[in-house]
C-alpha positions in Angstrom: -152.1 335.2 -35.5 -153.7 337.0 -32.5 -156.0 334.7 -30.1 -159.8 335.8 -31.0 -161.5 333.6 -28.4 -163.6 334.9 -25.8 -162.6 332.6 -23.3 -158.7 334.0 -23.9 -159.6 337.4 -23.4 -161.6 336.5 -20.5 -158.3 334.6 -18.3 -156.3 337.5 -19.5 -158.1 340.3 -18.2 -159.3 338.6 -15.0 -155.3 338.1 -14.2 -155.1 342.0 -15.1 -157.7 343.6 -12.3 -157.4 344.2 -9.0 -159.1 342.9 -6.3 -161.8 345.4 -5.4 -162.5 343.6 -1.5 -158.4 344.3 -1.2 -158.6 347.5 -2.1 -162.0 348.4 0.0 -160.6 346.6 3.0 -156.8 348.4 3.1 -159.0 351.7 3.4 -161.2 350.4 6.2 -158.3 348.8 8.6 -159.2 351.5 10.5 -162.0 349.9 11.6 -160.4 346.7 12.7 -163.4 343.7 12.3 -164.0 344.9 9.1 -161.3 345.6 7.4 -160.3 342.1 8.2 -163.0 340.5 7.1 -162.8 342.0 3.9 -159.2 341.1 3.3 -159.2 337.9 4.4 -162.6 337.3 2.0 -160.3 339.2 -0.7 -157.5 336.9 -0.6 -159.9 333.8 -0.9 -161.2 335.0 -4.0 -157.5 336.2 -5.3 -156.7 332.6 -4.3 -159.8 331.2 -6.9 -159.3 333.9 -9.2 -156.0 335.0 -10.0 -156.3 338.6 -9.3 -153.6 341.2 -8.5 -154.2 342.6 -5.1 -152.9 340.1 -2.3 -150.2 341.9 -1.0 -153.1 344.5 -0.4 -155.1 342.3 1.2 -152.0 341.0 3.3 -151.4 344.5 4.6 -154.7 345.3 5.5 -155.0 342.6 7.8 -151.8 343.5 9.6 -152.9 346.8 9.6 -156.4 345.8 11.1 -154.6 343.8 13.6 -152.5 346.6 14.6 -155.6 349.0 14.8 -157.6 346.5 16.9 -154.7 346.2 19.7 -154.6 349.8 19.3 -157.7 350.4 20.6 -157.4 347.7 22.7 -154.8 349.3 24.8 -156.3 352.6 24.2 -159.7 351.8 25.5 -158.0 349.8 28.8 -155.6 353.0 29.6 -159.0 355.5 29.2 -161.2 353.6 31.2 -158.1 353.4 34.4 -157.5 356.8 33.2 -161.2 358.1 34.3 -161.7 355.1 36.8 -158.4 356.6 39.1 -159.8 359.8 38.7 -162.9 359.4 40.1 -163.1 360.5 43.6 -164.3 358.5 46.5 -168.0 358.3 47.7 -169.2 360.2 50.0 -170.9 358.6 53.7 -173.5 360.6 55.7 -171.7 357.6 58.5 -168.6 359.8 59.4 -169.3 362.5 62.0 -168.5 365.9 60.5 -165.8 368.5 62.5 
C-alpha cells in the first residue's frame, strides 16, 4: 500500500529540495558580507528543515571569507601602492637656484 497522506508527501519532498539561500549565497561569495549572511541564514533553516544544500552553504562561507581577506589585502597594497607614489609637496619656503 503506497502512503496517501498529505503530511507524508509533504516531509518527503521538503527532504528532496535544495536550499535556495545556499544556492543564492555560493553565487554571491563574491561579494563577501553577503554571501555570508546568506549562507549562514541558509544553514539555520537546513538545520530546522532538513533540506539538501549545506555543504553549499559551507563553501560559500569559506569562499566569502576568502573574498573578504582578498580584498582586504588588495585594498591595503592599492592604497600604499598610490600613497608611495605620490610625490612630495611643494614649499614656496625653499629659495629657488
Amino acid at each position: 500500500m503506497t502512503n496517501s497522506s498529505p503530511q507524508g508527501s509533504a516531509t518527503a519532498s521538503s527532504t528532496n529540495n535544495w536550499n535556495t539561500l545556499s544556492i543564492v549565497g555560493l553565487c554571491l561569495c563574491c561579494v563577501p558580507i553577503v554571501g555570508a549572511v546568506l549562507c549562514v541564514v541558509a544553514l539555520l533553516q537546513i538545520r530546522r528543515s532538513g533540506e539538501k544544500g549545506a555543504p553549499l552553504a559551507i563553501a560559500g562561507i569559506a569562499l566569502s571569507i576568502a573574498s573578504l581577506l582578498v580584498l582586504a589585502v588588495g585594498g591595503a597594497g592599492a592604497m600604499f601602492l598610490l600613497r608611495s607614489n605620490v610625490p612630495p609637496p611643494v614649499t614656496d619656503s625653499a629659495p629657488m637656484r
